[in-house]
C-alpha positions in Angstrom: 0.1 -24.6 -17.7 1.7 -25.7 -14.8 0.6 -28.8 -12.6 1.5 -27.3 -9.2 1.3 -24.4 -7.3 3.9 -22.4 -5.6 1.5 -22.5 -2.6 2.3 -25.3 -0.6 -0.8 -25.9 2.0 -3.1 -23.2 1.2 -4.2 -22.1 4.9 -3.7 -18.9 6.1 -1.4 -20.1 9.1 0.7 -21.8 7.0 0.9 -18.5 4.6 1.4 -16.4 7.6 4.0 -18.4 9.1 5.9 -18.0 5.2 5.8 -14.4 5.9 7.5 -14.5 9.7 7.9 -17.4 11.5 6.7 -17.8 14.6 10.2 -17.9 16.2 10.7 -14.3 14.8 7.5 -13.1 16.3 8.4 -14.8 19.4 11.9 -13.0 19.5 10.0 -9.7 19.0 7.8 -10.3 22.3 10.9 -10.6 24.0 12.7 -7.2 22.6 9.4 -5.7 23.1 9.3 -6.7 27.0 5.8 -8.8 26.4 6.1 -11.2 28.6 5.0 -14.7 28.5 2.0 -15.8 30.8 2.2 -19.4 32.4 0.5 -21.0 30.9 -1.3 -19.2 28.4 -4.5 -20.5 26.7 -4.0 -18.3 23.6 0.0 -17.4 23.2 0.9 -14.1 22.0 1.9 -15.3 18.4 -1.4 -17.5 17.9 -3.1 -13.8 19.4 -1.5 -12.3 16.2 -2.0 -14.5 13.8 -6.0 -14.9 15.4 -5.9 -10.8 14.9 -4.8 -10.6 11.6 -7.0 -13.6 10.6 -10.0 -11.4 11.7 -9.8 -8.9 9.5 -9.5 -10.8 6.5 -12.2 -13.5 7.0 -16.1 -13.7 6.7 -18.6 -12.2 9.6 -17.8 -13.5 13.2 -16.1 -12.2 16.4 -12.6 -12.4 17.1 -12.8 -14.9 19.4 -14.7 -17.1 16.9 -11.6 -16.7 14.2 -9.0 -17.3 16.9 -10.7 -20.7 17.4 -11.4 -21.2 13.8 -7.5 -21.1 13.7 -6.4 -22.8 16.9 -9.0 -24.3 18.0 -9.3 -23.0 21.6 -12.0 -21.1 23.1 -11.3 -18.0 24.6 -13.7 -14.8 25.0 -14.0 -11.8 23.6 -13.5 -10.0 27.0 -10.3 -12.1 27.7 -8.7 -11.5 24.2 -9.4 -7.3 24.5 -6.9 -7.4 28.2 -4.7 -9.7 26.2 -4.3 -7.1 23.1 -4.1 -4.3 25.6 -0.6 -6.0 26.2 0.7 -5.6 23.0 2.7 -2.4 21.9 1.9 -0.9 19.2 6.1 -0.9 18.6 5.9 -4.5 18.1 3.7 -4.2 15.3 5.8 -2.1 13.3 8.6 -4.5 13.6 6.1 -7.4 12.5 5.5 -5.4 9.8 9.3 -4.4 8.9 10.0 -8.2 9.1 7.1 -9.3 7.2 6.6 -7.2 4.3 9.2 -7.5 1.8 9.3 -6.9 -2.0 7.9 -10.0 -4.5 7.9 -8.4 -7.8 10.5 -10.5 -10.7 12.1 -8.8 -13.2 10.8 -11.6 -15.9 7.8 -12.8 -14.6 6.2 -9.1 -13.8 7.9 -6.9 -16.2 5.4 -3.8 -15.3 6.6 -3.5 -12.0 10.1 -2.3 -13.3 11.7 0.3 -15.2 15.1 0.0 -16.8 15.3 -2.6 -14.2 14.2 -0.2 -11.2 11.9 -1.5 -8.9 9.0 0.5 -9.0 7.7 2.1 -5.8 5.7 4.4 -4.3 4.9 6.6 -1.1 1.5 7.9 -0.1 -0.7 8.6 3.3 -3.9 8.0 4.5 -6.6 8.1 7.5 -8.4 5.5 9.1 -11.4 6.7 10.9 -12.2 5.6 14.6 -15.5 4.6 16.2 -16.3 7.9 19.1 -15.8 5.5 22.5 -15.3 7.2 25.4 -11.7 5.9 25.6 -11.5 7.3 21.9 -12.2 10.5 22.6 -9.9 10.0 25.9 -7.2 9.5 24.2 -7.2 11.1 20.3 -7.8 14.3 19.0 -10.5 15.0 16.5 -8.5 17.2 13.6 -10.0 20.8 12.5 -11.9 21.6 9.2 -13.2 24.6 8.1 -16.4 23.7 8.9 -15.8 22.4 12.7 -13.7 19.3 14.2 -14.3 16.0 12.6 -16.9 13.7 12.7 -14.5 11.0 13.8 -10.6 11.1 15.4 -8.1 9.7 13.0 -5.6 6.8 12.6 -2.5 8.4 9.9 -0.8 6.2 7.9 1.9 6.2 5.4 2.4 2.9 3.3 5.1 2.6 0.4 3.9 -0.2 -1.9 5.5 -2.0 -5.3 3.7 -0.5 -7.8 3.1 -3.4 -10.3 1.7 -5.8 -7.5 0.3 -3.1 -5.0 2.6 -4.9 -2.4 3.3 -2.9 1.0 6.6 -2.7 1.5 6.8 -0.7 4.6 4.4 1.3 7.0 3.9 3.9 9.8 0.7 4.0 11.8 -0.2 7.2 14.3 -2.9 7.7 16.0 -1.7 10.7 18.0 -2.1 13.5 15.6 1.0 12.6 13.1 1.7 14.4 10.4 1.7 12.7 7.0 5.5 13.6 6.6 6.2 12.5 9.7 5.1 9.1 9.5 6.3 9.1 5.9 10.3 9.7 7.2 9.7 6.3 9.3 9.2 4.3 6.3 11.8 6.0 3.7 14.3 4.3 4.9 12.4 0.7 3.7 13.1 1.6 0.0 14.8 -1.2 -1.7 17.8 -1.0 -4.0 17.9 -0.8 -7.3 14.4 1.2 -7.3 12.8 3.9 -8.3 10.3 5.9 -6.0 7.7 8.0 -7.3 5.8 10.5 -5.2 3.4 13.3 -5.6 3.8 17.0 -4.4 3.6 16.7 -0.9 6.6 14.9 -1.1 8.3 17.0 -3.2 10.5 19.7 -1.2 13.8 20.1 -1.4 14.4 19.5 2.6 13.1 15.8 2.1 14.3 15.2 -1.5 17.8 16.4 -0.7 18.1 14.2 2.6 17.5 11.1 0.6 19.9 8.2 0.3 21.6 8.3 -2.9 23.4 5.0 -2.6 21.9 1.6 -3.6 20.7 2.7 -6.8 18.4 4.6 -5.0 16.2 7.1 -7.0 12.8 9.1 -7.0 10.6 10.8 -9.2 8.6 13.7 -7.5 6.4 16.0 -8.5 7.2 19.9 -7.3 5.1 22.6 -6.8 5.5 25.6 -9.5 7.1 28.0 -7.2 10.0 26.2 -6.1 13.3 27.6 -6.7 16.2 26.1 -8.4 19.3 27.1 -9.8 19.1 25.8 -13.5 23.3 24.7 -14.6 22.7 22.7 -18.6 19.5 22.2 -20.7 19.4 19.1 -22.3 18.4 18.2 -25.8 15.3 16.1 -24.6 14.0 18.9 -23.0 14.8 18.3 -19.7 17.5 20.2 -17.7 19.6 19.9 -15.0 19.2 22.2 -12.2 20.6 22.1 -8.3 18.3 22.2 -5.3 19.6 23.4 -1.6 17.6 23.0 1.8 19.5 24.3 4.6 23.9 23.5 4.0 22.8 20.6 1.8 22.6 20.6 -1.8 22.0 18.5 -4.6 21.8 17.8 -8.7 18.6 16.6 -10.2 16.8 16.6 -13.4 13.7 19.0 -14.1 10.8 18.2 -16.4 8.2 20.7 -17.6 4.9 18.9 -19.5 1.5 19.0 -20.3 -0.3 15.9 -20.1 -3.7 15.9 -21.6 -5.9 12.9 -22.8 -7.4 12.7 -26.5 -6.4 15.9 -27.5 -9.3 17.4 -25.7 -10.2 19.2 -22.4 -8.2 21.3 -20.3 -4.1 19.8 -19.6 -2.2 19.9 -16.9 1.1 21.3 -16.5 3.2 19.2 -14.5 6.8 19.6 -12.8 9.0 17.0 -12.2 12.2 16.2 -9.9 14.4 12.7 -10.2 17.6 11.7 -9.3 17.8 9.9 -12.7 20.2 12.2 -14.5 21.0 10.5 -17.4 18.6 11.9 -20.2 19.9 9.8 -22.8 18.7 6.5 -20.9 15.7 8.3 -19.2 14.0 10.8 -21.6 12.0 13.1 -20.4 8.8 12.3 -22.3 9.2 8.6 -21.1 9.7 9.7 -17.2 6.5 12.5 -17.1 4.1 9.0 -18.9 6.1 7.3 -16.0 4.7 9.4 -13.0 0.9 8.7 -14.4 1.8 4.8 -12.6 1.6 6.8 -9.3 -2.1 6.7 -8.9 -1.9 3.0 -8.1 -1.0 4.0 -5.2 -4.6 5.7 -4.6 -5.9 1.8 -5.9 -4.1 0.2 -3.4 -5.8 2.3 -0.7 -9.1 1.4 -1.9 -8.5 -2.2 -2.2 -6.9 -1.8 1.6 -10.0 0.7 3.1 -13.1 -0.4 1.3 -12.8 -3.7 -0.5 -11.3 -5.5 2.6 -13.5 -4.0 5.4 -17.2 -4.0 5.6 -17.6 -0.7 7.5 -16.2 2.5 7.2 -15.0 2.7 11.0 -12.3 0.8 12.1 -13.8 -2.3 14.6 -11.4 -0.8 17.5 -12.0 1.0 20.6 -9.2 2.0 22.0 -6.2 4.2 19.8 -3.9 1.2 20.5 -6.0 -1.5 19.3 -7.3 0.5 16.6 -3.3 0.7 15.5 -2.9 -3.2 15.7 -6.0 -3.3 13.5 -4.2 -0.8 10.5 -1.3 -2.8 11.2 -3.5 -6.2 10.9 -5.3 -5.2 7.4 -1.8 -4.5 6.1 -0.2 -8.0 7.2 -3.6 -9.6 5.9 -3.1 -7.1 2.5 0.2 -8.8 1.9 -0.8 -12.2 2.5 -3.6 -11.7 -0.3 -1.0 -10.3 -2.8 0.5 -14.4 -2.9 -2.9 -15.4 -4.4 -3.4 -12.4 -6.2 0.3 -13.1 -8.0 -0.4 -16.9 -8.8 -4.0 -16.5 -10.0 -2.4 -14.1 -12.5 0.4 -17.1 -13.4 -2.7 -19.2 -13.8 -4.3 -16.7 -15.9 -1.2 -15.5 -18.0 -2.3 -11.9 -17.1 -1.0 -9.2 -15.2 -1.1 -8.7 -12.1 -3.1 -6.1 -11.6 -6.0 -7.4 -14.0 -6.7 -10.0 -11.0 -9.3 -8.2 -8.9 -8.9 -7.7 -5.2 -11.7 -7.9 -3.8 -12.9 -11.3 -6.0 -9.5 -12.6 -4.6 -10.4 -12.3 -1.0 -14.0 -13.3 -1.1 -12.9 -16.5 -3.4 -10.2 -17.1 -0.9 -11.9 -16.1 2.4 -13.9 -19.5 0.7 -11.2 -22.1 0.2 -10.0 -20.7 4.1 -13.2 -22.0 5.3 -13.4 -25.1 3.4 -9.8 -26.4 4.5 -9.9 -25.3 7.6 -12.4 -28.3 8.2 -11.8 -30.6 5.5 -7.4 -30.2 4.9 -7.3 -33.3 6.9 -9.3 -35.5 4.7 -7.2 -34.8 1.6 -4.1 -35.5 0.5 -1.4 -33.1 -0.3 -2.2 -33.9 -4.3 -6.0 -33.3 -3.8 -4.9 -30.1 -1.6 -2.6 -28.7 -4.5 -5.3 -29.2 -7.2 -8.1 -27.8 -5.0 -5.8 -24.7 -5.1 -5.3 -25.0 -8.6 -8.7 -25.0 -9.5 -9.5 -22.0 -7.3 -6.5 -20.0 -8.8 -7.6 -21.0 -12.2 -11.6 -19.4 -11.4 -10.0 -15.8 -10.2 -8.3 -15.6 -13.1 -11.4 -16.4 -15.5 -12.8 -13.5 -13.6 -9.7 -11.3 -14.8 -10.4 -7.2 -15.0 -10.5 -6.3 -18.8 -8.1 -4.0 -20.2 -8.8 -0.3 -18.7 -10.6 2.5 -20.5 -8.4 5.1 -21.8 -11.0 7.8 -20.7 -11.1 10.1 -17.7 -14.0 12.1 -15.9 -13.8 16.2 -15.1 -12.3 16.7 -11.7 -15.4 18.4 -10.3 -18.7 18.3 -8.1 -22.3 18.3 -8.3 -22.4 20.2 -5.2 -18.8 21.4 -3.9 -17.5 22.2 -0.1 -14.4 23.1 -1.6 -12.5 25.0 -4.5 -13.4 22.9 -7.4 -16.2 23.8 -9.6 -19.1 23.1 -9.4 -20.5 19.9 -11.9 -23.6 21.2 -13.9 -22.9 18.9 -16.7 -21.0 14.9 -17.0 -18.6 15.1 -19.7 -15.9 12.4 -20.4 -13.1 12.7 -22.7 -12.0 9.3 -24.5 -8.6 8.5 -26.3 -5.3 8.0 -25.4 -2.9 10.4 -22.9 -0.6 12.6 -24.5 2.7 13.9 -22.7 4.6 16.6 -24.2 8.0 18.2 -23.0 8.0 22.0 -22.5 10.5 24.3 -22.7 12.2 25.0 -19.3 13.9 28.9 -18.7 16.6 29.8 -16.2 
């Protein structure tokens, strides 16, 4: 057990400032064209910090977590003109300087494969209180059934899988398509990795425009009906096949399975693309179990829409502020994911067997407490007051998961699946196999 944390003063400033300097932010304003006022009673970077501080801590108004972290008073009124002045361009490059990749080969072993970083790419909506500036200024998208209830805020997030660390985002809140902000954010994907997406994702326009240097590879699912020109089958059951989109072409691997769990209930037959064309050193059985770790993407956006907020609607009025707030829960995600990583140290657990949401209310706690008391301590008492609250998250460690899944259908549907008359569950163990692919 070690006798000191990695953390050095466990206050959010200080952790922000770890993640970007205020110097950095301060050289964004100035790219950005934000300029300064003279003299300011809240700056620009302690506005930021105040903002992404918000979202993250216990009940109270803005203004009352901007002085809880600079201790000056300011009002509500004055800090909504002040955020009107922010572009929603310089949080994007907050984001692209802040969030970086955390996972270690040794210390979090899950997060890699054949010593690929892990990643994946996913979208999702944000919904926006109806304001009259709202409505002004975002369009409400169409359903079968009428608009929506609510206009939407689109994002696209690629996180570590492993950690459920963003590593890069898009926000839109002017009617952006899912791919669209998705492009933005390819770029962000580490070498040495390994990018795992589902079939939206998987065309051959986007797959074939992808960077190949780097030791940059994917794993995508494809729809059935996508064409190929099959060139060798290999002994693992995979087969290499050639994919074109427009004058550009390129090699990948194919994978047909059927993925079923215990043996029982109806399986799936999935279809897989990768860049990973050695089948000798990537079988296909291994890569098809590999593309299950996708749906922690679909974790991380319930740990980043429900656990951190206490409403469903974002707290914005405007579409530029609601933008800053997206862009705020993801700064405030990656802040957490420090804690979340050294309570599972403490613990000698993974990662992901550290719960969220018991993280941020636990830490949301020791915020509070040093916010009013780090003065009175010492930097020894400091370190084991930390200690002691990394070592009660991970006593409150997520047991091992079920190996058990639920039909994908409801009690009363408004869509395509069936209808749920009866709850079945089927209990056991996943099993992959290879099919045979034809020319």
């Amino acid at each position: 057990m070690r006798t000191q944390t990695v953390v050095p003063v466990p206050t959010f400033k200080t952790l922000f400032q770890e993640a970007i300097p205020s110097r950095a932010i301060r050289a964004l304003l100035r790219s950005c064209g934000v300029r300064r006022r003279c003299p300011p009673i809240i700056s620009a970077t302690e506005l930021i910090e105040g903002l992404v501080f918000h979202v993250v801590a216990k009940a109270g108004t803005l203004a009352q977590h901007v002085k809880a972290l600079t201790g000056k008073s300011i009002t509500d009124g004055a800090l909504s003109q002040r955020r009107a002045l922010l572009p929603a361009a310089l949080f994007e490059q907050i984001m692209a300087a802040a969030l970086k990749p955390k996972a270690q080969p040794a210390q979090h072993p899950e997060a890699f494969y054949h010593g690929l970083r892990l990643c994946g790419l996913d979208g999702s909506q944000f919904s926006v209180t109806n304001t009259p500036q709202v409505k002004k200024q975002m369009r409400k998208a169409k359903s079968r059934r009428g608009r929506a209830a609510f206009p939407k805020v689109g994002v696209a997030v690629m996180v570590e899988l492993g950690l459920h660390n963003p590593l890069a985002a898009a926000i839109g809140a002017g009617g952006e398509s899912e791919m669209v902000l998705a492009k933005r954010v390819l770029s962000a994907q580490p070498e040495k990795s390994l990018l795992i997406k589902d079939r939206y994702y998987g065309t051959p326009e986007l797959l074939v425009s992808l960077p190949a240097d780097g030791q940059r590879h994917f794993l995508a699912r494809v729809k059935s009906n996508l064409k190929r020109h099959l060139l060798e089958v290999f002994p693992d059951g995979s087969a290499l096949v050639e994919i074109a989109s427009g004058t550009g072409k390129r090699m990948v691997r194919e994978i047909l399975g059927r993925v079923q769990r215990g043996g029982r209930g109806q399986a799936t037959t999935v279809r897989l693309w990768t860049s990973l064309l050695d089948w000798r050193k990537h079988p296909a059985a291994e890569l098809l179990a590999l593309y299950a770790r996708r749906w922690e993407q679909e974790l991380f956006y319930k740990e980043l829409k429900v656990d951190m907020r206490s409403t469903p609607l974002l707290q914005s009025h405007t579409a530029l502020t609601a933008m800053q707030e997206v862009a705020a829960l993801i700064l405030a995600y990656a802040v957490l994911v420090d804690y979340r990583i050294e309570a599972a140290v403490e613990g000698e657990v993974g990662v992901l067997r550290i719960s969220f949401l018991k993280t941020m209310q636990i830490v949301q706690g020791l915020w509070g407490f040093l916010e009013v008391s780090a003065d009175l301590m010492t930097a020894q008492q400091l370190r084991l007051v930390v200690r002691r609250t990394l070592r009660h998250i991970a006593e409150m460690a997520i047991p091992k998961r079920r190996q058990r899944s639920c039909p994908r259908a409801l009690r009363q549907p408004v869509s395509s699946w069936p209808r749920l008359r009866k709850n079945t569950d089927h209990t056991g163990t996943v099993e992959y196999s290879v099919g045979t692919i034809y020319a």
